[in-house]
N, CA, C and O atoms as CSV, one atom per row, in Angstrom:
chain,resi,resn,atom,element,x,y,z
A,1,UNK,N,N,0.850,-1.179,0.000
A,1,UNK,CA,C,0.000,0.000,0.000
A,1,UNK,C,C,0.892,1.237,0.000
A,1,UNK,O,O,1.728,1.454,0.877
A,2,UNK,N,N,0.669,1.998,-0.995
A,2,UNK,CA,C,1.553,3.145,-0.811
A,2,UNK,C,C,0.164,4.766,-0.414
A,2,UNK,O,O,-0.830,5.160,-1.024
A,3,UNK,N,N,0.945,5.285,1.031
A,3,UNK,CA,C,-0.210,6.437,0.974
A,3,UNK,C,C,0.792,7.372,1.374
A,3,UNK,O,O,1.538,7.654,0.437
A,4,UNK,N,N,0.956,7.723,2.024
A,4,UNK,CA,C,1.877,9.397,2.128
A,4,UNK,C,C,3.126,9.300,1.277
A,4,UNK,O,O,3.551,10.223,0.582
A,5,UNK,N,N,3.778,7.884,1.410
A,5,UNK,CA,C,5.145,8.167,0.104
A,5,UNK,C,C,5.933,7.917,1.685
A,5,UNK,O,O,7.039,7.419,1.472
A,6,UNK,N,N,5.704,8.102,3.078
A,6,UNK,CA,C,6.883,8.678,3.615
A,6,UNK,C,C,7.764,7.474,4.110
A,6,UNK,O,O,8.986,7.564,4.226
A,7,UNK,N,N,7.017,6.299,4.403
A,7,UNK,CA,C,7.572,5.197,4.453
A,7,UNK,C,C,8.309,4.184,3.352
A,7,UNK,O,O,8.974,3.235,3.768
A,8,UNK,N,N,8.149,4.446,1.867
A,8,UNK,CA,C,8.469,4.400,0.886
A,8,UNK,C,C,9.902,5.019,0.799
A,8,UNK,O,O,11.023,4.519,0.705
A,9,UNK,N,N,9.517,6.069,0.855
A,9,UNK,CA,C,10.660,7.158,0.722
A,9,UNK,C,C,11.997,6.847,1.244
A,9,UNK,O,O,13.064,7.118,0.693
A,10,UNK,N,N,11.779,6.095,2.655
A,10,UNK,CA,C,12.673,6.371,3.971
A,10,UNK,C,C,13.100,4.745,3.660
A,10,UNK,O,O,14.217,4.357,4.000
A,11,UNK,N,N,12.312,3.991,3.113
A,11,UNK,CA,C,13.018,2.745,2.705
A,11,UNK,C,C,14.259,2.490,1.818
A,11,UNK,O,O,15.319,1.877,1.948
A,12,UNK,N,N,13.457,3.480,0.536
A,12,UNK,CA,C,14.702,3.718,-0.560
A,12,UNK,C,C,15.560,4.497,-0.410
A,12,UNK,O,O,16.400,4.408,-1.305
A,13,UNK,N,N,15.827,5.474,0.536
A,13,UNK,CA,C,16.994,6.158,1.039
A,13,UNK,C,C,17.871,5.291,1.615
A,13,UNK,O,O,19.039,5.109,1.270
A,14,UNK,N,N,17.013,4.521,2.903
A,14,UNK,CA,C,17.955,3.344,3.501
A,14,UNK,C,C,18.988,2.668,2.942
A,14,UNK,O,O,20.159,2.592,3.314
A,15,UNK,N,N,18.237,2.010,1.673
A,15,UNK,CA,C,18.491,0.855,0.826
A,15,UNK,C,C,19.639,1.507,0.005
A,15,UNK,O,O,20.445,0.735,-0.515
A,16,UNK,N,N,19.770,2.599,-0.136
A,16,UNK,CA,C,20.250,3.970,-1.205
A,16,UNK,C,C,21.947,4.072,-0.355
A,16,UNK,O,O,23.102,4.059,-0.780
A,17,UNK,N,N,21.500,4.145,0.627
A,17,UNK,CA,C,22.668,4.741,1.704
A,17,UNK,C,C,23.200,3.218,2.115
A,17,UNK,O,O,23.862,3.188,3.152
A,18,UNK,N,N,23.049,2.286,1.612
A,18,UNK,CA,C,24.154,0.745,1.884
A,18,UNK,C,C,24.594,0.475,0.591
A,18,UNK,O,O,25.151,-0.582,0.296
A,19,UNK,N,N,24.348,1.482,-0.287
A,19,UNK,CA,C,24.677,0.889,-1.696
A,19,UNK,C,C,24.026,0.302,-3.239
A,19,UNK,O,O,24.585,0.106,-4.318
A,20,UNK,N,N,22.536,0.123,-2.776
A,20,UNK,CA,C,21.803,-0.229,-3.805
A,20,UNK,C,C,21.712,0.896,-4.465
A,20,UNK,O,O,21.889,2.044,-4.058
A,21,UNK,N,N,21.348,0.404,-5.798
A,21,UNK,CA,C,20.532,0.908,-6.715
A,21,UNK,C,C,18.878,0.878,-6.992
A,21,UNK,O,O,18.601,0.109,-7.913
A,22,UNK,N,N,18.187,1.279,-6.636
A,22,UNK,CA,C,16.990,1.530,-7.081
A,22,UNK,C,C,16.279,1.512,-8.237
A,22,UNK,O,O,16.214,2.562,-8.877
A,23,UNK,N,N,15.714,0.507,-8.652
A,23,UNK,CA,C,15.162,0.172,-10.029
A,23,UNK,C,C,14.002,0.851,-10.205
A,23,UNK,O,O,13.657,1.349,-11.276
A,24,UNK,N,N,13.332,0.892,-9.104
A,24,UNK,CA,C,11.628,1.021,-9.064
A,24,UNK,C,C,10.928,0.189,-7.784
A,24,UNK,O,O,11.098,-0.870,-7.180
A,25,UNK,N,N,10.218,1.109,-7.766
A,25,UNK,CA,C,9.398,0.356,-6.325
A,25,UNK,C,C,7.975,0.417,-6.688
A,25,UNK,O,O,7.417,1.455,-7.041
A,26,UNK,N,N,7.388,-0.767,-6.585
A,26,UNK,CA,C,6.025,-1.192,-6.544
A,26,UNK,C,C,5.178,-1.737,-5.564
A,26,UNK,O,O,5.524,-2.433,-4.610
A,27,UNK,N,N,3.756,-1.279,-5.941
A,27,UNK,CA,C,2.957,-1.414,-5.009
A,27,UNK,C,C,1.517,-2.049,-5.569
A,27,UNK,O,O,1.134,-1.895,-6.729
A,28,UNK,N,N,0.908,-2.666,-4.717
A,28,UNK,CA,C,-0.399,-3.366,-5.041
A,28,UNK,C,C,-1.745,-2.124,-5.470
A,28,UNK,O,O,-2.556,-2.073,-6.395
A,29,UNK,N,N,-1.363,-0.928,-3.871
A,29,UNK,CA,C,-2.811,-0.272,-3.708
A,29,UNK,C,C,-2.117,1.447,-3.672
A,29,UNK,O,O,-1.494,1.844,-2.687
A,30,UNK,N,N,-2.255,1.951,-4.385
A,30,UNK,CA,C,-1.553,3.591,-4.230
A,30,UNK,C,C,-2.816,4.322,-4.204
A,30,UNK,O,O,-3.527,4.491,-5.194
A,31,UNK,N,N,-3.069,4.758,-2.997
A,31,UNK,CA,C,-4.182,6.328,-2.516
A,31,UNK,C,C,-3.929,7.305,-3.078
A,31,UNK,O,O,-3.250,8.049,-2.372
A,32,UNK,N,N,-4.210,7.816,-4.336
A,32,UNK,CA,C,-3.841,8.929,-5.130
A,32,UNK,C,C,-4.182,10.300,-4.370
A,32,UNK,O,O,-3.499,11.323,-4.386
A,33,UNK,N,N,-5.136,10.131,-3.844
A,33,UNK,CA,C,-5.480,11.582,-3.038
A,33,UNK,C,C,-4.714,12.225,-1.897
A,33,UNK,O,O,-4.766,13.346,-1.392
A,34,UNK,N,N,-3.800,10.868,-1.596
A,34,UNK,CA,C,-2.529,11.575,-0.509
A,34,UNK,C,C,-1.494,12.224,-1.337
A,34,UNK,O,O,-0.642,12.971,-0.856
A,35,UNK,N,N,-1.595,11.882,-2.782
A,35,UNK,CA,C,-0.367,12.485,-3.467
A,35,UNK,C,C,0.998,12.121,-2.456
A,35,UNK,O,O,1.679,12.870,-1.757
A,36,UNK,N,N,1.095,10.409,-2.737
A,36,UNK,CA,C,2.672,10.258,-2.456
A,36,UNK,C,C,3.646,10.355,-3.023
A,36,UNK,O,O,4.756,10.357,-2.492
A,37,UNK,N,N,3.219,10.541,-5.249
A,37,UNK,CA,C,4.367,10.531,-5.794
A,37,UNK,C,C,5.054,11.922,-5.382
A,37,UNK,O,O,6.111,12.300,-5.886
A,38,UNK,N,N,4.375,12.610,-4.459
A,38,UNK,CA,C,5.242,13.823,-4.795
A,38,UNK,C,C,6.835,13.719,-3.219
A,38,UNK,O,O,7.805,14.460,-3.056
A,39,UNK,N,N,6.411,12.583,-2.483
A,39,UNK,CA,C,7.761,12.731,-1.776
A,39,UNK,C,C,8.562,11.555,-2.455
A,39,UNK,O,O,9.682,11.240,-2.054
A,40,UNK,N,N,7.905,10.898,-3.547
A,40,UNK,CA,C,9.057,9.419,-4.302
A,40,UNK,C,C,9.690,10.171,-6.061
A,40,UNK,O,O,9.991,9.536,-7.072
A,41,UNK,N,N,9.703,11.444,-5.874
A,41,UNK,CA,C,10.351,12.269,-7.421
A,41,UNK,C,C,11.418,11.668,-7.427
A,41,UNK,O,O,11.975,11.421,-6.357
A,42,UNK,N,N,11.893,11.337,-8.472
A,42,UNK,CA,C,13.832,10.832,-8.770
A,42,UNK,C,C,13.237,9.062,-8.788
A,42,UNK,O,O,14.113,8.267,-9.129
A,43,UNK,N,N,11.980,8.505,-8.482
A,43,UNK,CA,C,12.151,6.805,-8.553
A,43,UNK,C,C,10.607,6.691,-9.437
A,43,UNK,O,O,9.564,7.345,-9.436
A,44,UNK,N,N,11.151,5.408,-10.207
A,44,UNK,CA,C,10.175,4.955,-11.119
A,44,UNK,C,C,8.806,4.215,-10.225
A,44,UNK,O,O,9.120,3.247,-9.533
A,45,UNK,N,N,7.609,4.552,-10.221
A,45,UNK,CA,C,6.553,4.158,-9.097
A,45,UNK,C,C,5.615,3.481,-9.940
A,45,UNK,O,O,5.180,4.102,-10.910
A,46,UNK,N,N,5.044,1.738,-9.624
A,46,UNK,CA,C,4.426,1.464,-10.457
A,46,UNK,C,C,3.495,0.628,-9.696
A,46,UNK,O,O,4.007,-0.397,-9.245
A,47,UNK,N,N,2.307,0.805,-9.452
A,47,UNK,CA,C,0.997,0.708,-8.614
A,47,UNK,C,C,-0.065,-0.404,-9.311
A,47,UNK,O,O,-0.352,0.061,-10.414
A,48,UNK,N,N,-0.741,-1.646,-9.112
A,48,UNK,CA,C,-1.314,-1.830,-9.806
A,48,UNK,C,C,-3.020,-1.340,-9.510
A,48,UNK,O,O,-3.584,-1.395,-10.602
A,49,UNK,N,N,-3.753,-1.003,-8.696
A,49,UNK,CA,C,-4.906,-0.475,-7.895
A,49,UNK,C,C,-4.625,1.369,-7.825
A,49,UNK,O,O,-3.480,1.746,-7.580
A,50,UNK,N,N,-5.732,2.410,-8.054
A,50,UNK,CA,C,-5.166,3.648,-7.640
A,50,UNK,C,C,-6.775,3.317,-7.210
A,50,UNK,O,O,-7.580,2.532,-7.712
A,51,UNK,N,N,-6.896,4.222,-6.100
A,51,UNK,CA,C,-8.085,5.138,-5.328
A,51,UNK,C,C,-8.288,6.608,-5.611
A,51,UNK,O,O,-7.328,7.294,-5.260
A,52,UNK,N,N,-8.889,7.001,-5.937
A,52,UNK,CA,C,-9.080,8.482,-5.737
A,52,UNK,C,C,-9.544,8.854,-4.855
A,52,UNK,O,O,-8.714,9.568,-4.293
A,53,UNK,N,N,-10.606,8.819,-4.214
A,53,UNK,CA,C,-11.164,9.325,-2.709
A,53,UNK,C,C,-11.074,8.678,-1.844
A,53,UNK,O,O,-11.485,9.055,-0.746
């Protein structure tokens, strides 16, 4: 489930800061109305479910 981005975010920094590379991060259910792509800018985000309200 992706909804604020902020736990997302703080994963791929983690993962970022031991050395990976970041391909893309996916998710089953993305809440569009929290607008999380806007704290995941710079990573490819690919959702298969969006919500609007």
């Amino acid at each position: 489930l992706l909804a604020t981005g902020g736990t997302a975010e703080a994963t791929a920094r983690l993962a970022e800061s031991l050395g990976a590379d970041i391909a893309g991060l996916g998710f089953v259910v993305e809440l569009d109305f929290l607008n999380p792509r806007d704290k995941l800018k710079g990573y490819d985000v690919f959702s298969l479910l969006h919500y609007d309200k």
